[in-house]
N, C-alpha and C positions, 0 to 999 in steps of 0.2 A: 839724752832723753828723747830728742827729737829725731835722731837720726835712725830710730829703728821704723818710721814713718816711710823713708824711701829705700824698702828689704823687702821684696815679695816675701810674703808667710811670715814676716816677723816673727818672734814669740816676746820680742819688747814688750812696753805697754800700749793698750789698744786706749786708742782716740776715739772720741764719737763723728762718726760720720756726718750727724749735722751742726756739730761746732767746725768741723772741715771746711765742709759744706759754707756754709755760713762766713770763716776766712778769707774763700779764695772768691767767692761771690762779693765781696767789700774790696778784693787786693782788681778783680776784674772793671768793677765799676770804677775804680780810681784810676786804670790804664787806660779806661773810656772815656773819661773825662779831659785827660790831658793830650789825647789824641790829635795831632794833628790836623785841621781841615784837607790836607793835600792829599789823605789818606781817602776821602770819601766818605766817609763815615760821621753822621753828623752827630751832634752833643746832643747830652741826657739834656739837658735844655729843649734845643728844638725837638727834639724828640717830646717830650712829654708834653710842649706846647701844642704841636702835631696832634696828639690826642687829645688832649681837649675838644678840641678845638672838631677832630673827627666824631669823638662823641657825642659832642653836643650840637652836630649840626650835619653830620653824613649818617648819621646813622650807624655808629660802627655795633652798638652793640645787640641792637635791633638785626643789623647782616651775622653778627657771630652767631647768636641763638639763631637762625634760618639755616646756616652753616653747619651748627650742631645737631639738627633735627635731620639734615642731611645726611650726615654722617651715620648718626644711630640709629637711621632705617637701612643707610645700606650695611652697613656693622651686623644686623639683626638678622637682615636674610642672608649675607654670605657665611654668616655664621654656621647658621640651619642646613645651605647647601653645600656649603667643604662638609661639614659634619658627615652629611650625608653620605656624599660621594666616599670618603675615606670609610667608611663604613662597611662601605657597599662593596669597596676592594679585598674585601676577606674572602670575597668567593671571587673564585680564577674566572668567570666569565664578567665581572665587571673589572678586573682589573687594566685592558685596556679602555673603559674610559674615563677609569682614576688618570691615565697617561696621557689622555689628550686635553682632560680639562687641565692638568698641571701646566703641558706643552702652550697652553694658549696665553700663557704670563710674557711669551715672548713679541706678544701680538700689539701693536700701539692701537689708540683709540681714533687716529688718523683715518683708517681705512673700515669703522666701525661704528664710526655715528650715525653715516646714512640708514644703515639700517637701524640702528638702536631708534633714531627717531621718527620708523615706520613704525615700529613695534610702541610705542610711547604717546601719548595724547597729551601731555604737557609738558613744557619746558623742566619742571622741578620733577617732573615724573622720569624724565631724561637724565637727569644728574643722578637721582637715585641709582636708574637701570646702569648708567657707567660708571657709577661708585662701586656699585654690587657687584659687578664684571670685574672690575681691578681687585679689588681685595677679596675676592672668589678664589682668581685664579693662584693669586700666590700663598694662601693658606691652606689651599686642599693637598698641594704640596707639603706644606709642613704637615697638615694633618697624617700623611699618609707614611710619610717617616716616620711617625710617635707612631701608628698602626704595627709597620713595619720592626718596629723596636721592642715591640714585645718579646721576652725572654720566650723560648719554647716550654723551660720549666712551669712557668705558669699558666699554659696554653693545656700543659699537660696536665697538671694540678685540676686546672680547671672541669677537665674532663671527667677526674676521678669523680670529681662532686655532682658527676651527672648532667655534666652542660654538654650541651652540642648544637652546631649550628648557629644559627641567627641568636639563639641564647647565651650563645658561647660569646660571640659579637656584640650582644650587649651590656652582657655583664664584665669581659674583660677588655670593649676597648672603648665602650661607650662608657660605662660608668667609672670604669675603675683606670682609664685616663683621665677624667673630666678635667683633674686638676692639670695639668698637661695644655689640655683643650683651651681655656678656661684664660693661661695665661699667654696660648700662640694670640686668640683671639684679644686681649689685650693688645699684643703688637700691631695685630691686625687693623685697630682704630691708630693708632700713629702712621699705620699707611696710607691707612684713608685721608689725613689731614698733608699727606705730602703729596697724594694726588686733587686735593678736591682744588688747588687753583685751576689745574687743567680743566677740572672738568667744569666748571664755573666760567672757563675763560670759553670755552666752547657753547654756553647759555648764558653768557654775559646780560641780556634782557631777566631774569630771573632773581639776578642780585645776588647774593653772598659776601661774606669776608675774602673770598678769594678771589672774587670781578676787584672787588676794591683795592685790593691787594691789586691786581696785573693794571687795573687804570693808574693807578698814582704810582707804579713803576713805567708806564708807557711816559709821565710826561717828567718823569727823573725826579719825582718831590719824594727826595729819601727819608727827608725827616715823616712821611706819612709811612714809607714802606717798614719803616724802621719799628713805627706805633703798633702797623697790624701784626706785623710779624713779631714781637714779643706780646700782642694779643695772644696771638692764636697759641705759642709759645706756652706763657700762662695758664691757657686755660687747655692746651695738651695733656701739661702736667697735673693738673686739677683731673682733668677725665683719667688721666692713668692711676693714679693712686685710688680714685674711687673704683675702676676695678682691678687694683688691687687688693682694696678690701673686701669688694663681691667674688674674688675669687675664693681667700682665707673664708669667709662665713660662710661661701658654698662648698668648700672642701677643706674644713677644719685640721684633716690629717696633714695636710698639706702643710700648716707652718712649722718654722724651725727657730728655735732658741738660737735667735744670735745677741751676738756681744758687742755689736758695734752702732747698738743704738741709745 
């Protein structure tokens, strides 16, 4: 019964993915528990003592909501501006600078903050501008592959119905991707949360979950690093799922009848 579980495509019986779920999150925690100290890795003990203890006296959750406000302003406008830019590539004279904004993901934030923080009047105003920058450059990329990826039949289709031009561009890549759009930009906030220590650690005066994060790994208290890092963790997965439901309610067509829930 069990073994049609490790068969790609099975046609056995299907399992619910959150009793799965749910198994191997109990079989993990119990590998954690008996873990070794020599490993580095400290116990669900210090660990959730660590949290306490940062919650109720560093402020951790007071820095995650600062963290998350972060996030979802610069989530907001690189949204608006990959949007744009891949938009804009449907006419051949913007398409080289769909190719430079993309080119510029190869750029570190190293040789980018002097100026990011001429252009900026506050330290939070700073993390914004280099949150925006990072998840700018590597979605206008994906955006412009989903552009890209339009069938020509429907381009064609399109035209019969009298579209052309920028009309043409908004109804088949603007609206009639969004679902598309909708869930790169979901990735796009899980990128945010892999860069925002950098950019936190580069406005350390400013505060976040991410300064706290690189101070209590600078003095090796793993059981704190341990705490924030299944924070932010947690509440990843809490912001993902909430859009994924923002995606399903804004693009209804978009779900699919599965069986493994």
């Amino acid at each position: 019964m069990f073994s049609s579980l490790f068969i790609p495509f099975s046609l056995g019986r299907r399992f619910s993915v959150k009793f799965l779920a749910a198994g191997q999150l109990v079989l993990l925690l119990g590998l954690w528990s008996i873990a070794p100290s020599s490993t580095g890795i400290p116990s669900p003990l210090g660990v959730l003592t660590a949290w306490n203890e940062l919650a109720a006296t560093k402020g951790l959750l007071l820095e995650l909501w600062s963290s998350s406000q972060t996030i979802l302003k610069a989530l907001v406008l690189s949204s608006f501006i990959a949007w744009f830019v891949a938009a804009l590539v449907t006419a051949d004279i913007f398409k080289p600078v769909g190719a430079f904004v993309s080119a510029m993901r190869f750029l570190g934030f190293a040789g980018l903050t002097f100026l990011f923080t001429l252009w900026t009047n506050s330290q939070g105003a700073l993390k914004v501008a280099l949150l925006t920058f990072g998840m700018t450059v590597f979605l206008t990329r994906s955006l412009i592959d989903v552009v890209k990826s339009a069938p020509q039949s429907e381009i064609d289709y399109a035209r019969t119905l009298g579209l052309s031009g920028w009309g043409l561009t908004w109804e088949l890549m603007v609206r009639g991707r969004s679902g598309d759009v909708l869930d790169l930009i979901r990735q796009n906030a899980a990128v945010g949360w892999t860069l925002l220590a950098m950019v936190e650690g580069i406005t350390r005066s400013d505060g976040g979950i991410g300064a706290m994060l690189l101070n209590s790994n600078k003095y090796f208290n793993m059981n704190a690093v341990f705490a924030i890092q299944l924070t932010i963790l947690s509440y990843g997965m809490a912001q993902d799922y909430a859009l994924s439901w923002l995606r399903s309610a804004l693009c209804p067509w978009t779900r699919l009848n599965r069986s493994d829930k």
